[in-house]
N, C-alpha and C positions, 0 to 999 in steps of 0.2 A: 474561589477556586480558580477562576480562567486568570485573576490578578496574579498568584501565585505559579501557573503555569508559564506565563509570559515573564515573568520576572526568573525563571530558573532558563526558557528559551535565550532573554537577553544575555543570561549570565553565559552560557554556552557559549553563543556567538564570540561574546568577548575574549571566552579563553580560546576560541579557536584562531580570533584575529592576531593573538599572542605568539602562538605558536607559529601560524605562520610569517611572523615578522611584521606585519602591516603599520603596526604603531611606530617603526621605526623611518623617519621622513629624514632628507638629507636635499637640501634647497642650493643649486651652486648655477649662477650666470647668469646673465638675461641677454638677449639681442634683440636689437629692432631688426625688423624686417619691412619691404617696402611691399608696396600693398595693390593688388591688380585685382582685376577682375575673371582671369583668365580661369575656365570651366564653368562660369557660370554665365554665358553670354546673355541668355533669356530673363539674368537676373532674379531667377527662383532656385531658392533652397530646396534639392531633392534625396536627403540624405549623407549621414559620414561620408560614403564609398567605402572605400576598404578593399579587402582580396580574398579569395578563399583557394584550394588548393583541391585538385582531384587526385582519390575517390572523394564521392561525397560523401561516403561512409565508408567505416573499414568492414564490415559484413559482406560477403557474398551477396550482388544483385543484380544478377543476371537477370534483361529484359525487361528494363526499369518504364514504367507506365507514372507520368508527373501531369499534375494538375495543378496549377495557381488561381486560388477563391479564395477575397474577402481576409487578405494576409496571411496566409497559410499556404505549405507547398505540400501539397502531398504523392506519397510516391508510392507504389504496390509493384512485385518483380516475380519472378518463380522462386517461392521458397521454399526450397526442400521439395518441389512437387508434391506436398502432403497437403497445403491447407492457402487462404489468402489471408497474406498481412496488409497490413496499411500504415505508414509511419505520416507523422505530420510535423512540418518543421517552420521557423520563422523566415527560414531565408531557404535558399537553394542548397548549402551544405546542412545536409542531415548529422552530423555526426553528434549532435544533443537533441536527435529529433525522439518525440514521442512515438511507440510500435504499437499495434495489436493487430493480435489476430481476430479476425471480424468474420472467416467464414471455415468451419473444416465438414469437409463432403462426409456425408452417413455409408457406413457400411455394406459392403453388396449391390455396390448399382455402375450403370454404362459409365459413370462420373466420379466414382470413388478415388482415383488411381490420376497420376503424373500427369498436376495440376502444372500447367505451362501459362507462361507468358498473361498474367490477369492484365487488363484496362481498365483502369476507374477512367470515366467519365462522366461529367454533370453535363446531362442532354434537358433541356425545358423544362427547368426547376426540379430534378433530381437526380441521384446519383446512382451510376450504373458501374458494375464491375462486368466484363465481360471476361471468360477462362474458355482454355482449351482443357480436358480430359479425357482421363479413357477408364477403362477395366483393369489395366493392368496389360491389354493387348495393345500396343503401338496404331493398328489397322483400326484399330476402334476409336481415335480420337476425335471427338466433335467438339461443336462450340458450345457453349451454355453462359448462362446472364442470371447474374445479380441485381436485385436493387432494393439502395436504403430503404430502409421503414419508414425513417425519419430525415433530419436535414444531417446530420452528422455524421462525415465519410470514415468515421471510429466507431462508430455505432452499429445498430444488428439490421440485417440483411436477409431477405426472402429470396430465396430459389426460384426461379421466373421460368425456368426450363429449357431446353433445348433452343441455339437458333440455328435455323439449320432453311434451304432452299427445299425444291421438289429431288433433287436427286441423292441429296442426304449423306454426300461423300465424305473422305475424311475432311477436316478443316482443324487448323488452329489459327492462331494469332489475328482473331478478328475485332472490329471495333467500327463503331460508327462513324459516318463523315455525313456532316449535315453540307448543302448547295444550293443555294436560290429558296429555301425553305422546305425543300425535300428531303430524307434522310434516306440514306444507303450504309451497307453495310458491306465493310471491304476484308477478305481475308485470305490467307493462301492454303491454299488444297489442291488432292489428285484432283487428274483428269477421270481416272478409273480405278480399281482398287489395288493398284500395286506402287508401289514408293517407285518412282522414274526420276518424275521430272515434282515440284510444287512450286504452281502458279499464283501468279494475281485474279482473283475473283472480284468482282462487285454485282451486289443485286437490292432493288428499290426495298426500302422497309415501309408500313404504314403506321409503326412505331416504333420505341427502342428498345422491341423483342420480338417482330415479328418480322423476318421477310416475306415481301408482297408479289414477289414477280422472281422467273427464271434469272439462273446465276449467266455472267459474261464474263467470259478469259479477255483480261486486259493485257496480260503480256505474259511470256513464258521464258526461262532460263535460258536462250540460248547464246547469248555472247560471252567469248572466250572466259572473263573476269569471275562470271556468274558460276561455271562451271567447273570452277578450280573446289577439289577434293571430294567430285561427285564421281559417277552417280551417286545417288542419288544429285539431281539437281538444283539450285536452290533460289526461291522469290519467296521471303516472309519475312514474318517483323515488322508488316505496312503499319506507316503510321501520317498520320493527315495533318498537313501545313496550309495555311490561310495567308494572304497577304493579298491588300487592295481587290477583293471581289474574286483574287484566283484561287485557285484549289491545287495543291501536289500531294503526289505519294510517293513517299519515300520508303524503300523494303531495303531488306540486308541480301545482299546474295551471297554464293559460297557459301561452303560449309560451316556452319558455324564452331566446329569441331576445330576447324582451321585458322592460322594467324593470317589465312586472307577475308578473309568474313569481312564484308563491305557494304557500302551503304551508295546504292542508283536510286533513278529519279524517275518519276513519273509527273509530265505536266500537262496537267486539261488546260488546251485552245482558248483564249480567252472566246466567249458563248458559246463552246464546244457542249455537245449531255456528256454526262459521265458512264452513260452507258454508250456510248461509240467507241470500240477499242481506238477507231482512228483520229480521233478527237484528243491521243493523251500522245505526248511524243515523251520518248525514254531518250534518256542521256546514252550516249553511248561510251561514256568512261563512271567509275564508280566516283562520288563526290567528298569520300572521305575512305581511308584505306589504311592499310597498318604502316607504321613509321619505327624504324629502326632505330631511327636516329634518336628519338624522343621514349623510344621502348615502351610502344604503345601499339599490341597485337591483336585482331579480329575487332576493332570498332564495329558497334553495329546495335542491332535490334535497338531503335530508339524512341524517344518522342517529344514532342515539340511545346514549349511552357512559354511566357510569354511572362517580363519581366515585372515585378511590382507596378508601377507605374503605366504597363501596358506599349512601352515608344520602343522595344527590344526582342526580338525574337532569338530564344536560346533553344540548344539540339540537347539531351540528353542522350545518354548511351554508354551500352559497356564495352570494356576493356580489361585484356589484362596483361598481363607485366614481362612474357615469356614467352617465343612462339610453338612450346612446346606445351602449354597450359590447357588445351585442350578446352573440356568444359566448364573446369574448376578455375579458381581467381578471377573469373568476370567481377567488376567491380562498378557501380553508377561514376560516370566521370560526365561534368558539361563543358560547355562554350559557347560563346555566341557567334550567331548568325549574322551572316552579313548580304548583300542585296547587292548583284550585276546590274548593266542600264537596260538588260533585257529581260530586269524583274524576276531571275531567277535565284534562290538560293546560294549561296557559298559556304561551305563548313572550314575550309582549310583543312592544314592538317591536324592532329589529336595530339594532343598538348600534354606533354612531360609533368608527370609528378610532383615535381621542381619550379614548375610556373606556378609566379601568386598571379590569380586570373581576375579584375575588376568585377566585384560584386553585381548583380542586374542592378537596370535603374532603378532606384526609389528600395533598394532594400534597406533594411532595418528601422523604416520609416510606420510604426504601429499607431496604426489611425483609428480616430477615437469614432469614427462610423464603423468599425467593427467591434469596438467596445460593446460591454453592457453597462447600462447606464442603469440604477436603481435609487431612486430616493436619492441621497445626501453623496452617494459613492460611486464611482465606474469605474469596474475590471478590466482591465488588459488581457487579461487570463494569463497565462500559465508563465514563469519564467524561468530557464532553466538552470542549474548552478549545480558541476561538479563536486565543487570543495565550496567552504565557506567563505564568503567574499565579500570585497563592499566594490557594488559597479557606479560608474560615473551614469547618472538620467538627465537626458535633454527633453523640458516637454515643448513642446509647440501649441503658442493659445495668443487669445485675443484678450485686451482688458480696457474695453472702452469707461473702468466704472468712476476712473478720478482716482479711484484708493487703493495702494498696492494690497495683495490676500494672499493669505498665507494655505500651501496645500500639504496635509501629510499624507506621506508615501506608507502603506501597509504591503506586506509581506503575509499571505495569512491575514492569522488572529495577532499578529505583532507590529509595532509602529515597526518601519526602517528607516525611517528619514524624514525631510519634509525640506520644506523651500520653497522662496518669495518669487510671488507676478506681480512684479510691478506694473503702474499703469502704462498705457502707450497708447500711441494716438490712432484710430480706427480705422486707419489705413494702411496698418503696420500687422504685422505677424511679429509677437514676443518670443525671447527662447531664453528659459532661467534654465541653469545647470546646478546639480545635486550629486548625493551621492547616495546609497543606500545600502544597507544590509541584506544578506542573504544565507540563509543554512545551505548547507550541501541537500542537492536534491531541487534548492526553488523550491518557488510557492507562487503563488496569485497573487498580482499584484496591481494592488487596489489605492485610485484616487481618493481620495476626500479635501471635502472644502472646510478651514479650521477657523469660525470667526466669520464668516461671510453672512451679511444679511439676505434676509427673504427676498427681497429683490434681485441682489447679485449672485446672481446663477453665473459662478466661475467656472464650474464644471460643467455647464453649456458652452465654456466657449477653450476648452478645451481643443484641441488642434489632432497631435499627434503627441507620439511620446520616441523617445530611442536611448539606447544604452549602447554609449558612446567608447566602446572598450574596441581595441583593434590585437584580437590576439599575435603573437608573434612566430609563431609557426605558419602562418597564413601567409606570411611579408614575405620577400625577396632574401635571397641571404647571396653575399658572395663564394661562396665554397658549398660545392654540391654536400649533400649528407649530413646540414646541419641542424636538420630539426630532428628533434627526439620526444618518443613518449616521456609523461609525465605526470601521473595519477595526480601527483599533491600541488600541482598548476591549473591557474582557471577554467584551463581551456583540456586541460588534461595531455601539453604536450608543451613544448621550450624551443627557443631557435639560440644553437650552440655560439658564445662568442669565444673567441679562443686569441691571443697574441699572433698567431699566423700570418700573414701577408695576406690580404684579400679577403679577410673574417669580416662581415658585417653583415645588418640588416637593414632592408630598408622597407617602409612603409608607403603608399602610395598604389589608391590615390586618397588621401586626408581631405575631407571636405568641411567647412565650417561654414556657419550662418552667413557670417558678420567680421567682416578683419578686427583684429583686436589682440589683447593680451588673453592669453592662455596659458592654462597650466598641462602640460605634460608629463602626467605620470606612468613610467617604469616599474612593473613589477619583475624584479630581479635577485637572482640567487648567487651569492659568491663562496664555493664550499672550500675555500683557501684558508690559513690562519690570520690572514692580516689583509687590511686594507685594498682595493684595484680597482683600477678608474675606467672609465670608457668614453670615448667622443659622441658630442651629440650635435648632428648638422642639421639645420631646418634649410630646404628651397636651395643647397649650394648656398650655403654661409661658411663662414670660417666656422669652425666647430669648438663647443665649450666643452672642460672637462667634467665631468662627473663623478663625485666618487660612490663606493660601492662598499659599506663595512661587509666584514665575515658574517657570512650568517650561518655556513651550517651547508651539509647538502639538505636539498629538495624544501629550504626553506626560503623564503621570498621577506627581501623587504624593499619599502618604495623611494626611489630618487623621486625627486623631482627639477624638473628643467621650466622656467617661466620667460616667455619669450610673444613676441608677435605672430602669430598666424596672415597669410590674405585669403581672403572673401574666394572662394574656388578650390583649385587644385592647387595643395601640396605637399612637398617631399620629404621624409622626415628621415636620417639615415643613423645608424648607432653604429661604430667602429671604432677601431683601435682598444680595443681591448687590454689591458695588463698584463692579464692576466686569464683563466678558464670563468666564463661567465652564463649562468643560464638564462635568457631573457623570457618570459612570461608573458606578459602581455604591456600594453599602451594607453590607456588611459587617456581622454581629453575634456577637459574642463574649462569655462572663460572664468575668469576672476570676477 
């Protein structure tokens, strides 16, 4: 029965790889390239690189709350004010992130009603969601807490109750900040029962649901910036940054109604308490602001993730696209943080649409300390796949055993693939490259050792893994407006090439182990009747042609370009087009 189900699965796959063209290869030029070391001064491999593109998703997500644990990003925002989601993704763009809803409030109580601004946070080994709610009455909104049952921030959730000080006033958008081993709770609320002004609070917790001690106004709205489209007046959105022992709060001022909705600063004294309002000095300009230029209105309500690798501190926050948009089209957009000599933060400005923005460090790098390791096998978990595809797999392992071993790649309950570790000497990190299968949808994808004796535990010495695909809507393109949706592409979107003046795309930044020969695969659609070529530059080389048969609209088949790569950063650029071309994605593979 399961022989017969997997043989009618294989058979699918195949006719799906048909249709989309895949079987169709076309191999044209080779060039040596000269070979440096440049991006990888420290001499370790930390990943493809690559780019991604904001939003991070196309959903509404206003007041985006991100956490990075243990290779996962997770992200919770106001949905709909009805209930809390939770999306989990491999990298920082969500847009094939996994959703669920994990908590919707019961009927009839202070808490049922316009659920704002959730925080997940994982405080001393477990996970907290914190939410503002009310009745349905605005003047009735307080704070309330979440937390896991269990270790899994997708998982079911217990109602912890109210957090709230002695005077019980309104509050939303609050969340913990742990300092020297203390926890406090920071959030903005009246001063008394009428919407005026909403201030910065903090007050001591003796865990992460109880405040312990009277609340302290840290600052209150009254510079110019802060007060644009009040009254009402505006400090919330606080969200807590860390770097070298200091502490900041960072809130949105202005209305967030408004396209000036902005993001000031709050920074504790280095050995200042965090209960001394004088102890925290406020910027007196806001640190990130709406950009015309970039057409990027109301930045704001944010929070602070910290890069795969942990060497990068990135801002999350929304934006949206109009300064007439009001509450609607908020959308999750990042960037990364950058560090003055006077240790304080820099956001710059909110980055266009249109920017491919270098991936954090050490993303797509799936480390087999997060794995689950079972007897003969270990999961990766989950992989995700639009359409049916076959991805390029880098793993990263050790193979001190003399004898190269062979691993097959599972998909599911279906082989996908498999591929050789050679031996290498024990001072060395291995990287074999593969390809593999995938239905639409993904599946779990599971190592195994094929042929390895009892003694050679190959899959103890298993590294990392990554799937070496660099979609093409992600890249750089010469001419604004050229990436488009596209259901029946991997990534479910194309970067347009067209004959125009100034059509191209370029990729960067390309990371690879080891300088060498590579194969560079093109998934590409030419919906013309005949034949068209495109140039392909590697690092500022004369560029090779490529051709491109007819395939059809919205069907893909693969060039490929075999050429040198060096050891670091680099440039991969595709231009001069013929002809109308849809590009899909990039592939990288060593021979």
């Amino acid at each position: 029965m399961r022989d017969s189900r997997l043989l009618r699965r294989r058979r699918m796959m195949y006719m799906a790889a048909l249709l989309l063209g895949i079987a169709v290869i076309v191999i044209v030029g080779v060039i040596t390239m000269r070979e440096t070391d440049s991006g990888m001064a420290d001499g370790k491999y930390n990943g493809r690189g690559g780019t991604f593109k904001n939003p991070l998703i196309e959903m509404d997500t206003p007041d985006p709350s991100v956490v990075y644990k243990d290779g996962y990003y997770y992200m919770t925002f106001t949905h709909n004010g009805t209930d809390v989601m939770v999306m989990k993704s491999r990298t920082i763009d969500f847009k094939q992130a996994e959703k669920k809803v994990v908590w919707y409030p019961p009927i009839g109580t202070m808490y049922s009603a316009n659920l704002w601004a959730p925080e997940i946070q994982y405080i001393r080994g477990k996970w907290y969601i914190y939410f503002a709610a009310d009745d349905g009455q605005n003047e009735n909104h307080r704070m309330y807490a979440l937390e896991a049952v269990g270790e899994d921030p997708l998982g079911e959730y217990e109602f912890k109750g109210q957090i709230t000080d002695e005077t019980n006033k309104w509050a939303i958008d609050g969340l913990a900040m742990e300092h020297e081993g203390q926890l406090y709770f920071v959030w903005s609320g009246w001063e008394e029962d009428v919407n005026v002004r909403q201030n910065t609070y903090i007050a001591p917790m003796s865990d992460p649901v109880t405040i312990s001690g009277p609340r302290v106004l840290l600052s209150s709205p009254d510079q110019e910036w802060e007060m644009a489209g009040g009254p009402p007046y505006i400090q919330e959105g606080q969200a807590i940054l860390y770097r070298n022992g200091r502490v900041f709060i960072v809130y949105s001022g202005a209305g967030s109604w408004t396209p000036f909705y902005s993001l000031g600063l709050l920074a504790l004294k280095e050995g200042g308490s965090p209960l001394q309002p004088e102890d925290w000095e406020r910027s007196t300009e806001p640190l990130m602001t709406m950009d015309e230029t970039a057409g990027v209105y109301g930045p704001g309500h944010n929070s602070f993730v910290k890069s795969p690798d942990g060497t990068e501190d990135w801002i999350v926050y929304h934006g949206t696209t109009s300064p007439t948009d009001g509450w609607n089209n908020r959308k999750a957009r990042a960037q990364r943080i950058s560090w003055n000599e006077q240790g304080l933060p820099e956001f710059g400005k909110p980055l266009s649409l249109e920017t491919a923005i270098p991936l954090p460090s050490g993303s797509g790098v799936i480390r087999a300390e997060h794995a689950n390791r079972d007897g003969d096998r270990i999961s990766f978990g989950k992989v995700a796949a639009a359409v049916p595809v076959e991805l390029p797999l880098l793993v990263h392992y050790k193979n001190e055993t003399g004898a190269s071993h062979t691993l097959e790649v599972w998909v599911d309950d279906f082989q996908a693939g498999s591929l050789k570790l050679p031996a290498i000497p024990s001072d060395k990190v291995g990287y074999a490259y593969g390809r593999i299968r995938l239905e639409a949808g993904g599946g779990e994808l599971v190592l195994k050792a094929a042929g390895a004796g009892i003694t050679d535990d190959i899959l103890g010495q298993i590294q990392a893994i990554e799937l070496t695909r660099y979609e093409a809507e992600a890249a750089s393109s010469g001419l604004k407006d050229a990436a488009n949706t596209d259901l029946s592409a991997s990534g479910e979107g194309v970067m347009r090439l067209t004959s125009e003046r100034g059509s191209s795309v370029t990729f960067r930044p390309i990371h690879v182990p080891e300088a060498g020969k590579y194969r560079l695969i093109l998934g590409v659609s030419n919906p013309g009747e005949g034949e068209r070529t495109l140039e392909f530059n590697v690092n500022g080389s004369k560029g090779a042609k490529l051709a491109v048969p007819a395939t059809g609209r919205n069907i893909f088949t693969e060039v490929v370009f075999e050429g040198k790569l060096r050891r670091g950063d680099n440039e991969i650029t595709i231009k001069g087009a013929s002809g109308d071309l849809s590009l899909d994605y990039m592939d990288i593979i060593a021979d």
